[in-house]
C-alpha positions as CSV (number, residue, x, y, z in Angstrom):
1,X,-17.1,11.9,-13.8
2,X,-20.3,10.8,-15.3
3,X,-19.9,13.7,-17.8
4,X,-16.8,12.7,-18.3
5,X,-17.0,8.7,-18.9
6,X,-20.5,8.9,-19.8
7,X,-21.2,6.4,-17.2
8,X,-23.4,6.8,-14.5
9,X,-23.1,8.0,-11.3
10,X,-21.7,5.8,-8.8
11,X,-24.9,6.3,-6.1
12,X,-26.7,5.3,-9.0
13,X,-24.7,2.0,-9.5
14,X,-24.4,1.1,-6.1
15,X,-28.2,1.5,-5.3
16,X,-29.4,-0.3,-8.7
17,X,-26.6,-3.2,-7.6
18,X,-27.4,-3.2,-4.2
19,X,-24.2,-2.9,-3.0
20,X,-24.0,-2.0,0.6
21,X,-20.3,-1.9,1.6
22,X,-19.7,-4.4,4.3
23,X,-17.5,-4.5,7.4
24,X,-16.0,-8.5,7.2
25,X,-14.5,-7.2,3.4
26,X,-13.0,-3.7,5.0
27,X,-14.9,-2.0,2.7
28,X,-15.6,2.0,2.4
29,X,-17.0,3.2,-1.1
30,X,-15.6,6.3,-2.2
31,X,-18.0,8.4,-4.0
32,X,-16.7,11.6,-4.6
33,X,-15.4,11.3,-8.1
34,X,-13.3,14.6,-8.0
35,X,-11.5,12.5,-5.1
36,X,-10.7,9.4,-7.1
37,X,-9.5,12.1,-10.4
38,X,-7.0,13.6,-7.4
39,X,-5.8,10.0,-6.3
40,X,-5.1,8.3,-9.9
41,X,-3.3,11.7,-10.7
42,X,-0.6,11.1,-7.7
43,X,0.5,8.5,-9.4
44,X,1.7,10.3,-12.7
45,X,1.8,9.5,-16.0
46,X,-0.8,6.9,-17.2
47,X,-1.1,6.6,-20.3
48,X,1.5,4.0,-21.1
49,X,1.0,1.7,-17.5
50,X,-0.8,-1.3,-16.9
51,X,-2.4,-0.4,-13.6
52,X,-3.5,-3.1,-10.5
53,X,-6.1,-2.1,-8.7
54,X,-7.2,-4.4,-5.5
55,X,-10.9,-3.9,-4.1
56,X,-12.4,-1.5,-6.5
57,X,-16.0,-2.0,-5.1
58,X,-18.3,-0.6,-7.6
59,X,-15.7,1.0,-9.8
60,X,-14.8,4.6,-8.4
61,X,-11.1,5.0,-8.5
62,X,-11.2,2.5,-11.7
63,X,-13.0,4.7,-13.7
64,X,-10.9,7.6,-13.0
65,X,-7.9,5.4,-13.9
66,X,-9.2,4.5,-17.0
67,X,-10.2,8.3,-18.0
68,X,-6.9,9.7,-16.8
69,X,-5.8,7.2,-20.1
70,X,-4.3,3.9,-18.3
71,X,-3.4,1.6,-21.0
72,X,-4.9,-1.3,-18.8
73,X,-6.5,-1.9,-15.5
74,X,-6.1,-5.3,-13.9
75,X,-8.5,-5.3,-11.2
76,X,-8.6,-7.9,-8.1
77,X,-11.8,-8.3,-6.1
78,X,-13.3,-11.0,-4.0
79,X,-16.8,-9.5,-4.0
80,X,-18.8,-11.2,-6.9
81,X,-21.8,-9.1,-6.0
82,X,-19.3,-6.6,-7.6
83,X,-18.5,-7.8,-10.9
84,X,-21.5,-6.8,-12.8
85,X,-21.0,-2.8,-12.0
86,X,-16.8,-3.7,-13.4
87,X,-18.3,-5.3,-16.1
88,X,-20.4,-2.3,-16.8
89,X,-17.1,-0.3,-17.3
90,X,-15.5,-2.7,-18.8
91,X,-18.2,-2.8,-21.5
92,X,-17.5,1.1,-22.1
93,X,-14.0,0.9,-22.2
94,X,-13.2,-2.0,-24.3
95,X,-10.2,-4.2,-24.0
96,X,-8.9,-1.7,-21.2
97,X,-10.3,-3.2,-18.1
98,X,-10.0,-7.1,-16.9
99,X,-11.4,-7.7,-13.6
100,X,-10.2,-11.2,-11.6
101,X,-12.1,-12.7,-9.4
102,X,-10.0,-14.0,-6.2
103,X,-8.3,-12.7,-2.8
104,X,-5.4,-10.2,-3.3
105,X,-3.7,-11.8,-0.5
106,X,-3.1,-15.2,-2.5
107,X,-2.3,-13.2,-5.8
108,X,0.9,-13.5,-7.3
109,X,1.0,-10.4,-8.8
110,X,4.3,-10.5,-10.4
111,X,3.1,-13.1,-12.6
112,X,0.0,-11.2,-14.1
113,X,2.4,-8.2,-14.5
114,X,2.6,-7.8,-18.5
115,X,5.8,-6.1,-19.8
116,X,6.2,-1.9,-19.5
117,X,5.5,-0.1,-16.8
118,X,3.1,-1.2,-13.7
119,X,1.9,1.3,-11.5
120,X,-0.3,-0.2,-8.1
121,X,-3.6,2.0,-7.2
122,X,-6.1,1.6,-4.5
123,X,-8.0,2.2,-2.3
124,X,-7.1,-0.5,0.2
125,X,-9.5,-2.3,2.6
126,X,-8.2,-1.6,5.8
127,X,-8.3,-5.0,7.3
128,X,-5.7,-6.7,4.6
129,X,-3.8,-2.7,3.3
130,X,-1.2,-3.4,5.5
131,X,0.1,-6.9,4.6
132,X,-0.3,-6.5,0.9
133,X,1.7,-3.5,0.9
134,X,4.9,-5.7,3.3
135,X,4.5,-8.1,0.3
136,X,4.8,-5.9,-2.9
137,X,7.9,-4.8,-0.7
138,X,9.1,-8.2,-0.7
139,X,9.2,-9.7,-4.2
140,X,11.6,-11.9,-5.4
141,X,13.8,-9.7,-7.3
142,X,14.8,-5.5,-6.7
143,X,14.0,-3.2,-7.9
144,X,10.2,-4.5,-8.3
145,X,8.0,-5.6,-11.1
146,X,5.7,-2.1,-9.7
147,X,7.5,1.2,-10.9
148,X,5.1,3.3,-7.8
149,X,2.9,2.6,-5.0
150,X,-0.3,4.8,-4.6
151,X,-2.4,3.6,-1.6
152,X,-4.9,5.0,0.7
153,X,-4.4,3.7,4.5
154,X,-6.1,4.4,7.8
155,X,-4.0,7.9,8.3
156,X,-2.4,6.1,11.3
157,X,-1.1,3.4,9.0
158,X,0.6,6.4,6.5
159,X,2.1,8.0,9.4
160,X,3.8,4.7,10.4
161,X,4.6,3.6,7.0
162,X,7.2,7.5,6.0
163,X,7.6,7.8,9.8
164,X,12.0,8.5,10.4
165,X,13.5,7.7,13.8
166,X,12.9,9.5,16.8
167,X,9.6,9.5,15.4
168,X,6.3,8.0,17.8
169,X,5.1,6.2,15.0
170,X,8.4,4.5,13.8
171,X,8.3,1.1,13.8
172,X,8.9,-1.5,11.8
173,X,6.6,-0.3,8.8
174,X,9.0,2.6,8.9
175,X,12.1,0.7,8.7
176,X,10.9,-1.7,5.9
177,X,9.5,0.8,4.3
178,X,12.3,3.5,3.9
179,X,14.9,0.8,4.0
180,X,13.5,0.0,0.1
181,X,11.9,3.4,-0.8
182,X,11.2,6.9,-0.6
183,X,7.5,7.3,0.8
184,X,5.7,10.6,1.4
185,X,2.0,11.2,2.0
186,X,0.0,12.7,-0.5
187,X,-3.3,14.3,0.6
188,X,-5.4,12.9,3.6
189,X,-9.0,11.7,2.8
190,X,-12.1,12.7,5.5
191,X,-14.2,10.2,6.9
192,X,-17.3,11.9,4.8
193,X,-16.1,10.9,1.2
194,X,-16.7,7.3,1.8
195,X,-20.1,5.5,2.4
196,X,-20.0,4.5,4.9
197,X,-18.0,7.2,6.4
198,X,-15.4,5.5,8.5
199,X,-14.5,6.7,12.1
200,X,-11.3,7.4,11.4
201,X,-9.3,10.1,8.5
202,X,-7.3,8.6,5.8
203,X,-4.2,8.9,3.8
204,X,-2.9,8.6,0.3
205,X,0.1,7.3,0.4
206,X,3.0,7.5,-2.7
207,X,5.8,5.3,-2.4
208,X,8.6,4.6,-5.0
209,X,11.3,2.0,-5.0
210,X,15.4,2.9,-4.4
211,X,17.2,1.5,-7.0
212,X,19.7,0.0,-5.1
213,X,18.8,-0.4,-1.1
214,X,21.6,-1.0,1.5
215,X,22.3,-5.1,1.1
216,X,20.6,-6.6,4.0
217,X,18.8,-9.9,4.5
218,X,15.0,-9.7,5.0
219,X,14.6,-12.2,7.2
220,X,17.5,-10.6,10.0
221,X,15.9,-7.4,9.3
222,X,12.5,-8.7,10.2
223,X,14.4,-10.7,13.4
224,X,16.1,-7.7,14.8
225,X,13.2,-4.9,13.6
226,X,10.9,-7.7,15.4
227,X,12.6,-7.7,18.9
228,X,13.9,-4.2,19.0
229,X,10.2,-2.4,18.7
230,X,8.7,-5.2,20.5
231,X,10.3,-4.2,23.5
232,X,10.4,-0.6,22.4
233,X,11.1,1.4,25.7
234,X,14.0,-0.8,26.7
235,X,17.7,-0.2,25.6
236,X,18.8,-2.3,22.9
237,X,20.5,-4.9,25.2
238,X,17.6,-6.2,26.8
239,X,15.2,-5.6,23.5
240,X,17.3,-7.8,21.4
241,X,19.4,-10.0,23.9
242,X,17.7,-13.2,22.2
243,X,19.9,-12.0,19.5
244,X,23.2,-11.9,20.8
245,X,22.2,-8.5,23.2
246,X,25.4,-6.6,23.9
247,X,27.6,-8.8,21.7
248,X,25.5,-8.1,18.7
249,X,25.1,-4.0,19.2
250,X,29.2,-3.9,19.7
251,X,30.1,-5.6,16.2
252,X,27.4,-3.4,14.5
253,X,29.1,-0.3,16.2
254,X,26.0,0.5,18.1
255,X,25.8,2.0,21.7
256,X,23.8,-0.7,24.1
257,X,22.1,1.8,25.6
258,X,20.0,3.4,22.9
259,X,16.7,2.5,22.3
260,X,14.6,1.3,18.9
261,X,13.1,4.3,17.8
262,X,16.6,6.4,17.9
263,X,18.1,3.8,15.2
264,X,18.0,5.1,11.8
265,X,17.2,2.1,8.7
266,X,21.2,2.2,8.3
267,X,22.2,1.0,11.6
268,X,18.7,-1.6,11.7
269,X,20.7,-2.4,8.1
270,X,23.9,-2.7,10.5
271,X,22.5,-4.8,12.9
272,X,20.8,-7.3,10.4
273,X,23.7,-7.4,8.6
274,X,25.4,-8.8,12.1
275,X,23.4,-11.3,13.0
């Protein structure tokens, strides 16, 4: 990469800046630039997007975003001791880059979100990966401001998130998640890429949106997903009795005795759509 940006390498950065990735951020540097070339490229074409990038740390997977000919990167982090590496790269690629200072939890992002095609990459920290991706899955209108999703989660997390029924790791990611789009996993990442190497192997994940979903209110589908996996080894009409139990599983033409994990999105879209 540095022969390829002409900007230094990221060791290099990271040691002048004295950036030590820390824990109560979620953060794990990725250094190996041929890594961060392989993740920007999952998400396709670039070169007309306006890409948002949330925690890019000292500027990895940005740079390879930039290089790989983004038109823009709008990048979100909360570490100020990391804005002067971004501003560094910024510098080199002029008018390309705008770094905001804040928490991506409290960002509207559909507000920044200039007009043409938005593509979302990062490199999530793990301790916030998981609610940001439930609310770029939630914005007001569908299909999304975001035309893809690339995001690398704690491998666990990816298997949840494209996980089908009569799966172990279906649960509510799942149904959210293929309810509105068409998920796969990518490429996994090992521990040893990052500084410092995390105990655990990640996953890039590539989601897209479905043009048109089944109709079904969020807020029942959160109710019955909610009760149904929270209860997960029970039959449905003790899981979700709260919710009308027997009653509710008859209208949606759903056998009582069947338990969360055997329902496929349609039939959680059923249910919801029965409350």
């Amino acid at each position: 990469m540095a022969a390829l940006d002409g900007l230094p390498p990221l060791r290099d950065v990271i040691q002048r800046h004295g950036l030590d990735a820390r824990k109560a951020l979620g953060q794990n540097f990725l250094l190996d630039l041929n890594l961060t070339q392989k993740i920007a490229r999952t998400a396709e074409a670039l070169e007309d997007a306006t890409v948002f990038e949330v925690g890019p740390g000292p500027g990895g997977l940005t740079r390879a975003i930039l290089a790989l000919g983004a038109r823009k990167v709008i990048a979100i982090e909360r570490d100020t001791r990391c804005l002067p590496a971004l501003a560094e790269i910024a510098d080199h690629y002029p008018g390309r880059l705008e770094v905001i200072e804040g928490d991506a939890l409290k960002t509207d992002f559909e507000t920044l979100a200039p007009e043409g095609p938005i593509k979302i990459i990062a490199n999530l920290p793990y301790n916030v990966g998981t609610q940001l991706l439930v609310n770029w899955l939630l914005p007001k209108a569908w299909p999304p401001f975001w035309q893809s999703l690339t995001l690398m989660f704690q491998k666990e997390v990816g298997e949840r998130i494209v996980a089908n029924e009569d799966d172990d790791h279906y649960g509510r990611l799942g149904v959210l998640c293929g309810w509105r789009t068409e998920a796969r996993m990518a490429f996994d990442v090992p521990p040893q890429a990052f500084t410092p190497p995390p105990k655990v192997t990640s996953t890039v994940v590539q989601l897209t949106p479905r043009e048109n979903p089944i109709p079904c209110a969020v807020g029942n589908l959160e109710k019955v997903t909610q009760a149904a996996f929270g209860q997960r080894r029970k039959m449905l009409r003790q899981s979700l009795k709260s919710l009308g139990g027997e009653s509710l599983l008859v209208k949606a033409g759903i056998d009582p005795a069947r338990r969360a994990e055997t329902l496929s999105v349609e039939e959680f879209c059923l249910l919801a759509n029965s409350l």
